[in-house]
C-alpha positions in Angstrom: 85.6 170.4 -4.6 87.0 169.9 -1.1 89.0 166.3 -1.0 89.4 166.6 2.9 86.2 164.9 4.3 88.0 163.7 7.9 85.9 165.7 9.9 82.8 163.9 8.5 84.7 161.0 9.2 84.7 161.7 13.0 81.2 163.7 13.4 79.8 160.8 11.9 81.1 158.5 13.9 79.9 159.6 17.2 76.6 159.8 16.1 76.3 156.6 13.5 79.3 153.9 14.0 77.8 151.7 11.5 76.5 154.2 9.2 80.0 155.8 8.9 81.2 152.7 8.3 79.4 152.4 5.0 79.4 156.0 3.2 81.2 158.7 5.3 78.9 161.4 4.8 75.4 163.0 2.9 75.7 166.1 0.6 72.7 168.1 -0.6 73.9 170.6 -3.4 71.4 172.9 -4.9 72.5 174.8 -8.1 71.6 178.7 -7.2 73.6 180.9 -10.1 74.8 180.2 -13.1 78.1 177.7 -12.4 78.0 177.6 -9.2 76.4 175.6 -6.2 75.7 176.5 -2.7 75.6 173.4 0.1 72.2 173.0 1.1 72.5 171.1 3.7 74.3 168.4 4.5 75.9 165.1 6.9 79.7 165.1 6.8 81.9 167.8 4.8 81.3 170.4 2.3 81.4 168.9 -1.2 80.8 170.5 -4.4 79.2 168.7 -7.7 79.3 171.3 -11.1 76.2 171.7 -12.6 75.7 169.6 -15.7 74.6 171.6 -19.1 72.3 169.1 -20.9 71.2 166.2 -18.2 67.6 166.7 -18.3 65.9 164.4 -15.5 67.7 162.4 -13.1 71.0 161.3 -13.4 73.3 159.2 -11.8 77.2 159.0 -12.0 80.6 158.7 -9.5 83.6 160.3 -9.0 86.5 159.8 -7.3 88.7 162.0 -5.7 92.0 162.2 -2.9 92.3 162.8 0.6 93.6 165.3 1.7 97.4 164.8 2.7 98.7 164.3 6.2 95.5 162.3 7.1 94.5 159.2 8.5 91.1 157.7 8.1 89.3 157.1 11.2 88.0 154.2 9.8 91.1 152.3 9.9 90.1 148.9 12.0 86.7 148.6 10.4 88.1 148.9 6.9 90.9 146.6 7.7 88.4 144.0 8.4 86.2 144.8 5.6 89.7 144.2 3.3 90.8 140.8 4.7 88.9 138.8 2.7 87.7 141.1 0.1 89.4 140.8 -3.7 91.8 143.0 -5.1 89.6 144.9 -6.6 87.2 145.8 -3.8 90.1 146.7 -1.7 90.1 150.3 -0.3 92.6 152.8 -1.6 93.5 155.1 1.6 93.9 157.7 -0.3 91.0 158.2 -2.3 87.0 158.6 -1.6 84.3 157.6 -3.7 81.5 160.0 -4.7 77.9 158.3 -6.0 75.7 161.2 -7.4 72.2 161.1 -7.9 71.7 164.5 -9.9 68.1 166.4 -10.7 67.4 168.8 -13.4 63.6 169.8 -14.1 62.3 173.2 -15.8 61.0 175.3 -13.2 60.3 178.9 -14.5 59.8 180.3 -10.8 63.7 180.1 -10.4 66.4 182.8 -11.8 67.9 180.1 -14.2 64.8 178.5 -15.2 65.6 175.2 -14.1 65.4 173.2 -10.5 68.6 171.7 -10.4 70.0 169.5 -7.3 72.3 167.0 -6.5 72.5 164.1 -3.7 76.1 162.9 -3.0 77.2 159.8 -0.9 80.9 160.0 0.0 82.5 156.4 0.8 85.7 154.6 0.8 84.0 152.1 -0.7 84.0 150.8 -4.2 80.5 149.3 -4.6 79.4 151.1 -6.9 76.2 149.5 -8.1 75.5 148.9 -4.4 75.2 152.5 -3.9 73.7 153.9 -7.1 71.1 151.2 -6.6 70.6 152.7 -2.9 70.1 156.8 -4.6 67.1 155.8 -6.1 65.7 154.8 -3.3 67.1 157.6 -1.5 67.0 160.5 -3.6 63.5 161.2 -5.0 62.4 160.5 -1.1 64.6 163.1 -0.2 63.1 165.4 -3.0 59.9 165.3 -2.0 60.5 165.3 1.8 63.4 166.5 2.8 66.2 166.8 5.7 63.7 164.5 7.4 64.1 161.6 5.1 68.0 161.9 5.5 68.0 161.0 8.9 65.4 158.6 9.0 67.8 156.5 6.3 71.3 157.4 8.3 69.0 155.7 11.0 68.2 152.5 8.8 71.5 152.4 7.9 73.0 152.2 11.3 71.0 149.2 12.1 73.0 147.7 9.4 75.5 144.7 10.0 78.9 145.5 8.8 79.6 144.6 5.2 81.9 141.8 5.7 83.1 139.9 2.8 81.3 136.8 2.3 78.0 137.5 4.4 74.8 137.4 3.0 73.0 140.8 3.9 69.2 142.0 4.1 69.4 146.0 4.3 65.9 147.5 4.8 66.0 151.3 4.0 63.3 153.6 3.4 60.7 150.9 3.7 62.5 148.9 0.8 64.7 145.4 1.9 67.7 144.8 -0.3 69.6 141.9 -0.3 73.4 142.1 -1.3 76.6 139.6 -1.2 80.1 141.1 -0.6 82.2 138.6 -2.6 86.0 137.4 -1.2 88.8 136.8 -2.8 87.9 133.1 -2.0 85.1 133.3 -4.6 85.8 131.8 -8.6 85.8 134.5 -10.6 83.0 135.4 -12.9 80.8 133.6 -10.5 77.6 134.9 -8.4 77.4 133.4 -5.0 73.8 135.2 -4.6 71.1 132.4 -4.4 67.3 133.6 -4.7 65.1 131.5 -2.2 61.4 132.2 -2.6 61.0 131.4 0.9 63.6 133.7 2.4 63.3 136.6 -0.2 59.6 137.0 0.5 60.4 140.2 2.1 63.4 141.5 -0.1 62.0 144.3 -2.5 65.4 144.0 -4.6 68.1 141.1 -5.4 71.4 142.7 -6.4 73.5 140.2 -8.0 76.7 142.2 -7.9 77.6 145.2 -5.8 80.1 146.6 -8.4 80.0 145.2 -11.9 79.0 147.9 -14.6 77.8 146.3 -17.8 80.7 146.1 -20.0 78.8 145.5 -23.3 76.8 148.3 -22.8 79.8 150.7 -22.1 82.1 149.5 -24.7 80.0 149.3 -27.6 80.2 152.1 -29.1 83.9 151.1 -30.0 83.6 147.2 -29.1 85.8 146.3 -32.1 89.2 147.9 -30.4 88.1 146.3 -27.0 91.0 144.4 -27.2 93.3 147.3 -27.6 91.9 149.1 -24.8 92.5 146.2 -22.4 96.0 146.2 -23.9 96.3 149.9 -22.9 94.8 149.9 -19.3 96.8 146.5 -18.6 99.9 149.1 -19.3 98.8 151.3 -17.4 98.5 154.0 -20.5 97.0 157.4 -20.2 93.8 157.7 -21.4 91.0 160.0 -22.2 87.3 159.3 -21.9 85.6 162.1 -23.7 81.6 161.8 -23.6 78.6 163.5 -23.6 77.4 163.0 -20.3 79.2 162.1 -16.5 76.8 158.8 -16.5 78.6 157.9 -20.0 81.6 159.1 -19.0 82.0 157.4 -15.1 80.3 154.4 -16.6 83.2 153.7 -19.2 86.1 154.8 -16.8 84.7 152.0 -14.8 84.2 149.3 -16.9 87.8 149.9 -18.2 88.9 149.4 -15.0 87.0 146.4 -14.2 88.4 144.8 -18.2 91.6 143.3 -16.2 90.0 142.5 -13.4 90.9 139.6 -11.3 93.9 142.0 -12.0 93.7 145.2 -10.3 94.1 148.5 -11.9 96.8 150.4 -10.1 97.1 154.1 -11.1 95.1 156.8 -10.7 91.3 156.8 -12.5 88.8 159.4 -12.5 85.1 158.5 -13.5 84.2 162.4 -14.0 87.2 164.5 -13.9 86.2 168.5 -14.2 87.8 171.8 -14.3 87.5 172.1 -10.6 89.5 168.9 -9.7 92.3 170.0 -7.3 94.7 167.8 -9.8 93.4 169.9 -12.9 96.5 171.5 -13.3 98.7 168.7 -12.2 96.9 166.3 -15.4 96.7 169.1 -17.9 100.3 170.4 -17.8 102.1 170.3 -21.2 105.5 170.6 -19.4 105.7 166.7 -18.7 104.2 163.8 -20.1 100.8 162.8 -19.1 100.5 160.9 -16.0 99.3 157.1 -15.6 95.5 157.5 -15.4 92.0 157.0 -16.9 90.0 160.8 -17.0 86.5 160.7 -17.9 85.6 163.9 -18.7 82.3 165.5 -20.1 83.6 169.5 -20.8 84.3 170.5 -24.5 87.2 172.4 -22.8 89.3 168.9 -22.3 89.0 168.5 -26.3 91.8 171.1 -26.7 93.3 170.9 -23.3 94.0 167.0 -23.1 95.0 166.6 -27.0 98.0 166.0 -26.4 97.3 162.5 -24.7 98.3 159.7 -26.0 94.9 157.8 -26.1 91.5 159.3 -26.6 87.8 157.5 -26.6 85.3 159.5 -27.9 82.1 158.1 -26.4 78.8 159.2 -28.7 75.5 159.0 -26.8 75.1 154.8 -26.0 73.1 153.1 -28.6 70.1 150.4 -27.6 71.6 146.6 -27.7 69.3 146.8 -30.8 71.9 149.2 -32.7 74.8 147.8 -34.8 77.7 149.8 -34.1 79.8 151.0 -37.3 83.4 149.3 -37.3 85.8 152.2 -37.6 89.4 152.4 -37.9 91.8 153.9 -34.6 92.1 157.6 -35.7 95.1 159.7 -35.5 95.6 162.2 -32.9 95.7 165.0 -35.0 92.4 164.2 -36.5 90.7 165.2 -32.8 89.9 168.7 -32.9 86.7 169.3 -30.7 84.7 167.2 -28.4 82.4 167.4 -31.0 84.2 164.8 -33.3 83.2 161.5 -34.3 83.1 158.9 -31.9 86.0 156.3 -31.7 89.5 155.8 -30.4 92.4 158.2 -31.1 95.5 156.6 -30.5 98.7 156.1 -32.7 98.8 152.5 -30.2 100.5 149.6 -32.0 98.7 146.6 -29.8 101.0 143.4 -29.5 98.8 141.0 -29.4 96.7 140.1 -33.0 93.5 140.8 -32.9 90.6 138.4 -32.0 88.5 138.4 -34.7 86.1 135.5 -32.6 84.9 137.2 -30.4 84.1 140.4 -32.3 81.7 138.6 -34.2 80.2 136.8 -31.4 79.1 139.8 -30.1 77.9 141.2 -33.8 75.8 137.4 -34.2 74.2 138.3 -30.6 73.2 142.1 -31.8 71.7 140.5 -34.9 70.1 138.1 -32.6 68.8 140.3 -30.0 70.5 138.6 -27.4 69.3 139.6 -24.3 71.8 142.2 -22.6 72.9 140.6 -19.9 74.0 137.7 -21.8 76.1 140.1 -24.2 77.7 141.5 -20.9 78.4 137.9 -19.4 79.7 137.1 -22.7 82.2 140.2 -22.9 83.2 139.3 -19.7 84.1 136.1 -19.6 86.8 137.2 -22.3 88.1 139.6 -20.3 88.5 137.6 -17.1 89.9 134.8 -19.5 92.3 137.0 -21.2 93.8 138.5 -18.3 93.9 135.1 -16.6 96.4 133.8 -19.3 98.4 136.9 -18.8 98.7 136.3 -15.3 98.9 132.8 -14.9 102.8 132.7 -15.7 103.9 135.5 -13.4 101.8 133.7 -10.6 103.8 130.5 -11.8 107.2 132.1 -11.8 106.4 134.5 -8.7 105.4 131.2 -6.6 108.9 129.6 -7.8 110.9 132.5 -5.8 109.4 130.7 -2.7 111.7 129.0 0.2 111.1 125.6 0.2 109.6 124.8 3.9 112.3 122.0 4.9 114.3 125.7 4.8 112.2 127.2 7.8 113.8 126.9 10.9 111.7 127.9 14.5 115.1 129.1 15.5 116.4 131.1 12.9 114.7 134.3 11.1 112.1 133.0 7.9 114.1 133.1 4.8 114.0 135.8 2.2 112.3 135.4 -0.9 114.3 134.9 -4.0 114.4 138.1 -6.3 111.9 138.8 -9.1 114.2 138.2 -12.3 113.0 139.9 -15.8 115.5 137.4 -17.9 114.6 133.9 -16.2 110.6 135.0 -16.1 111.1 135.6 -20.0 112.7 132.6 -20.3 109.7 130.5 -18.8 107.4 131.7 -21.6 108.7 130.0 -24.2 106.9 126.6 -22.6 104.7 127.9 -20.0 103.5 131.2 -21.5 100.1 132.3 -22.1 100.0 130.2 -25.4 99.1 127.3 -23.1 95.8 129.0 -22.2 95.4 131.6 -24.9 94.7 131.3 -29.0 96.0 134.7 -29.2 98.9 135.1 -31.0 101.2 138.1 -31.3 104.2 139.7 -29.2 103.3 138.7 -25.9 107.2 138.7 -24.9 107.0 142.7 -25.9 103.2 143.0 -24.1 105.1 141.3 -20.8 108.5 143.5 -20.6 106.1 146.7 -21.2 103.8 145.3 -18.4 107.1 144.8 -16.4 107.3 148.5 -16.5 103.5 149.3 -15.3 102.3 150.4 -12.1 99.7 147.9 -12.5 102.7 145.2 -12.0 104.4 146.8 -9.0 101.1 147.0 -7.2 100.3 143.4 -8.1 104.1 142.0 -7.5 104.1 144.4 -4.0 100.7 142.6 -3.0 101.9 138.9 -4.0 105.3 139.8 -2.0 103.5 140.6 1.0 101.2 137.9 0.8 104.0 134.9 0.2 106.1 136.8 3.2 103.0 136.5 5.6 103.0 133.1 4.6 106.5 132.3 5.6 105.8 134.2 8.7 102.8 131.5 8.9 105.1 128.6 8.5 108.2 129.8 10.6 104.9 130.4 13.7 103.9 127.0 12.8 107.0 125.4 13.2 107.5 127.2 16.3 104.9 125.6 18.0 105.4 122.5 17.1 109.2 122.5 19.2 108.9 121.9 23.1 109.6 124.9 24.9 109.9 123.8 28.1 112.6 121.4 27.5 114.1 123.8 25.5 114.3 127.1 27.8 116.0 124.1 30.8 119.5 124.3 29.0 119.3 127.9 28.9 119.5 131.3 31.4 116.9 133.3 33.3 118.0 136.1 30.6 117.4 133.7 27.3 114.4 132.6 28.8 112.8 136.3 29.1 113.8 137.1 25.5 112.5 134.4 24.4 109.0 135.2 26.2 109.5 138.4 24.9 110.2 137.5 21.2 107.0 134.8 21.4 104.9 137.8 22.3 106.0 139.8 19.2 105.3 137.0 16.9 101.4 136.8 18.5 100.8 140.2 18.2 102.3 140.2 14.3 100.4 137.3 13.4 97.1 138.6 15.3 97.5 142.0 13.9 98.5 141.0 10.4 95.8 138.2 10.1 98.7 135.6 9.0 97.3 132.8 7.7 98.3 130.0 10.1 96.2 126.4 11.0 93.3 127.2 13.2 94.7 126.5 16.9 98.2 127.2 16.1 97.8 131.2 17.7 96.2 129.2 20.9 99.0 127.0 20.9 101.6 130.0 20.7 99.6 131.4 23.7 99.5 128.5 26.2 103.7 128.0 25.0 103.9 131.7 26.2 102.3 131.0 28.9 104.1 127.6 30.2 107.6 129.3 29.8 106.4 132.1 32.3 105.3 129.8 34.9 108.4 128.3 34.7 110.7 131.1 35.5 110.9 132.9 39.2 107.4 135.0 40.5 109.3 138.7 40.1 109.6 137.4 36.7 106.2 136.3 36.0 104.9 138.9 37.2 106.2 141.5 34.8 106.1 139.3 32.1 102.0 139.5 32.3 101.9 142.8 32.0 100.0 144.0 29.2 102.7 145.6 27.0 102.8 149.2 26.5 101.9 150.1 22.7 
């Protein structure tokens, strides 16, 4: 697999600037020997998808994989944009690409191997992933039956496309089909669709997708949906882990839904949906020299079974039973007990979890099998418990974190913002003894010893690092703010020609931060920064004015 697709990036981009926006580039592989693949054609870079022993039919999966170092994505202002408002979890990593599959396999005795075999590959930066599985079956069986054609004729629909800014609304025709989508924001309450079906306005929409990302968790954990507690516990920590199932859909399906088990929390390290022998990092993740790294690997090969045994944490997906289907309550297994992929499904893990486990809602879910509860109402169920879980985790950082805060009778328009106040292990662990999770959580157990391993997690240093910046933009907000409010002119009349022009000068940094950073500052308050600026110019000699509006050099 080649993880440097930068030229499709730019090729793409002179000939579709909104099309590039939303998936980078087209693959067509076409399985031509045994184990290995020749590009049939494709738009964008060379990418190479492994044929899959066993996946009769059409399958669809994703993978995820790095760009290639010293490069920059030529997408940088539109993705910027397409971040501002998006939640944490719909964020773009900038070093990694998405890869949504849609993968054939039909006997055919005319050819050497016996079978037809062919893959259709969307590379994006984007994390929507039912948004563009959804979007391969429209597009793949066209492309099957017609060809290069068809490709073009949807990079063409798909250029005619609005951008996908958080919080819009959008009708996407394609192929002759109209989908309708929402990208949520960070603004949105959690667990909540803000996708409203009107009869009237859908009359032309041939599909309604209520979420652009979601997998359905019920339906990926229950084959081992009575440690589902435990395996939040162990992506929270950021924990290496092993996916092994029988097919990339199984496998890419449960990476993601233990990704999206903390969510509004975002999952931090490294995670690979369907991880294979000809992953760049195969050596890097397989080494015995080291302890393994801080990831989630789905993988599908028997090979992995004796290669990755010596990971801590192993799932061992069976083929996904119908809703219909009791799953058998097993035991966690010992390592040692894993000897091929072909062992019994379950979790291997010598994992002590802190927390006790919830009996509640094990057998809600058990009561709904029994019932035949629909599906989707198992998933929304499921759901809900994760979201509240990790809520009550998080709710006592986010009260302690917004503690370290400046009061804002300390801003002063004439002095730099003040610092925040240092992130403290010892006086956060002291808050949980009153304001700890037991406020919001029945749970019981050693959430002191589930916080100070978290406090050691990549998954907190990316969440503290993104809080950080977001409560220093908003004392950059403030100290603007209160900047505006003072009268310049008066100001700038007890002070030299010199003063005066750094000042100017100094004004004209803090508009291009707050305009470049997006800080979030009362509407008008920019404006009001700008006609300052401007009023302090016209006030000094013409020489002077005149260089001062000059556009500044970047």
């Amino acid at each position: 697999m080649m993880h440097d697709v930068m030229e499709a990036e730019l090729s793409w981009g002179m000939q579709w600037e909104v099309c590039v926006c939303v998936c980078v580039c087209v693959c067509v592989c076409v399985c031509v020997v045994l184990f290995s693949e020749l590009m049939e054609g494709f738009h964008g870079n060379l990418v190479t998808v492994s044929p899959l022993p066993g996946c009769l039919g059409d399958t669809q999966f994703c993978f995820r994989f790095r760009q290639g170092s010293n490069r920059k994505s030529s997408l940088g202002c539109f993705l910027e944009t397409a971040d501002r408002d998006a939640p944490l979890c719909l964020k773009r990593d900038q070093g990694h690409y998405y890869g949504y599959v849609y993968f054939r396999q039909v006997r055919d005795k005319s050819l050497k191997r016996g079978y037809f075999q062919k893959s259709l590959v969307l590379i994006s930066r984007l994390p929507y992933v039912t948004f563009f599985h959804s979007l391969l079956k429209i597009l793949a069986p066209e492309y099957f039956e017609k060809q290069e054609p068809c490709l073009e004729a949807a990079c063409n629909d798909i250029d005619r496309w609005p951008t996908p800014h958080p919080g819009r609304i959008l009708t996407l025709p394609i192929m002759g089909v109209v989908i309708k989508v929402r990208i949520p924001t960070c603004y949105d309450k959690p667990g909540t669709s803000q996708l409203v079906q009107s009869a009237q306005s859908d009359s032309l929409v041939s599909i309604v997708l209520p979420t652009i990302h979601e997998v359905d968790l019920f339906r990926c954990f229950y084959p081992v949906f009575f440690h589902i507690q435990m395996l939040w516990e162990l992506v929270l920590l950021g924990e290496a882990l092993v996916v092994m199932a029988p097919s990339p859909a199984e496998s890419s399906d449960t990476v993601l839904a233990l990704v999206s088990c903390i969510s509004p929390l975002r999952y931090c390290s490294d995670f690979r949906p369907y991880f294979t022998i000809h992953d760049s990092e195969f050596k890097e993740y397989t080494t015995r020299t080291q302890a393994p790294p801080s990831v989630i690997l789905g993988v599908t090969n028997p090979f992995f079974a004796k290669t990755l045994q010596h990971w801590p944490h192993i799932i061992r997906i069976g083929d996904m039973k119908q809703a219909g289907e009791m799953a058998k309550q097993m035991k966690v297994k010992k390592l040692k007990n894993l000897k091929t992929l072909d062992s019994k499904p379950g979790v291997y893990s010598a994992y002590k979890p802190y927390l006790n486990k919830d009996e509640d809602i094990i057998k809600q879910l058990q009561k709904g099998v029994q019932q035949k509860r629909p599906s989707a109402a198992q998933n929304a169920i499921l759901r809900r418990y994760f979201l509240e879980l990790t809520q009550s985790f998080i709710i006592p950082l986010e009260r302690y974190v917004a503690s370290l805060m400046p009061l804002q009778k300390s801003i002063s328009p004439w002095k730099s913002p003040p610092q925040l106040r240092p992130f403290v292990q010892q006086d956060f662990m002291k808050t949980l003894e009153k304001a700890g999770p037991q406020l919001t959580s029945r749970l019981k157990g050693d959430w002191i010893g589930l916080y100070r391993h978290f406090l050691k997690s990549s998954n907190f240093d990316g969440w503290f690092r993104n809080r950080r910046r977001e409560m220093t933009q908003k004392l950059e907000a403030l100290h603007l703010e209160a900047l505006c409010e003072e009268d310049l002119q008066q100001r700038i009349q007890k002070h030299t020609e010199v003063e005066a022009v750094d000042l100017v000068l100094k004004l004209k940094d803090k508009l291009s931060q707050a305009e470049r950073e997006q800080l979030p500052v009362r509407p008008g308050t920019l404006a009001k920064l700008q006609a300052h600026i401007e009023a302090v110019i016209l006030a000094l000699p013409e020489d002077l004015q005149g260089i001062l509006h000059k556009p500044s050099t970047p």
